[in-house]
C-alpha positions, 0 to 999 in steps of 0.5 A: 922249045929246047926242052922238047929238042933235047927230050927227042934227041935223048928219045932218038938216041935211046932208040939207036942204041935199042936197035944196034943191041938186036942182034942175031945168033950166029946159025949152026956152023958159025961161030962169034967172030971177035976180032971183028968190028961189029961182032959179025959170024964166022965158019966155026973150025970143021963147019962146011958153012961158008963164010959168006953165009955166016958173014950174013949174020951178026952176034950180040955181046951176050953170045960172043 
């Protein structure tokens, strides 16, 4: 009975840690914001898109 608890607690935590890496691009106009905890998008400099639309997606580690 444990072995089976602990094989889906690792499942589980192998399925949290695959989702939290799916990530978005930042869209056109935004850029990777570094200083923010969760890598979320901000304006890029000169961009007209507003920082609530880039606040609307999120980077990967590979795209920052």
């Amino acid at each position: 009975m444990k072995s089976k608890f602990a094989v889906l607690f690792f499942t589980l935590f192998l399925l949290a840690l695959a989702i939290d890496n799916v990530t978005t691009i930042c869209p056109p106009g935004c850029i990777c914001n570094r200083q923010s905890v969760g890598l979320t998008c901000k304006p890029s400099p000169g961009s007209d898109m507003s920082a609530r639309e880039c606040l609307k997606k999120t980077c990967s580690y590979g795209y920052c």
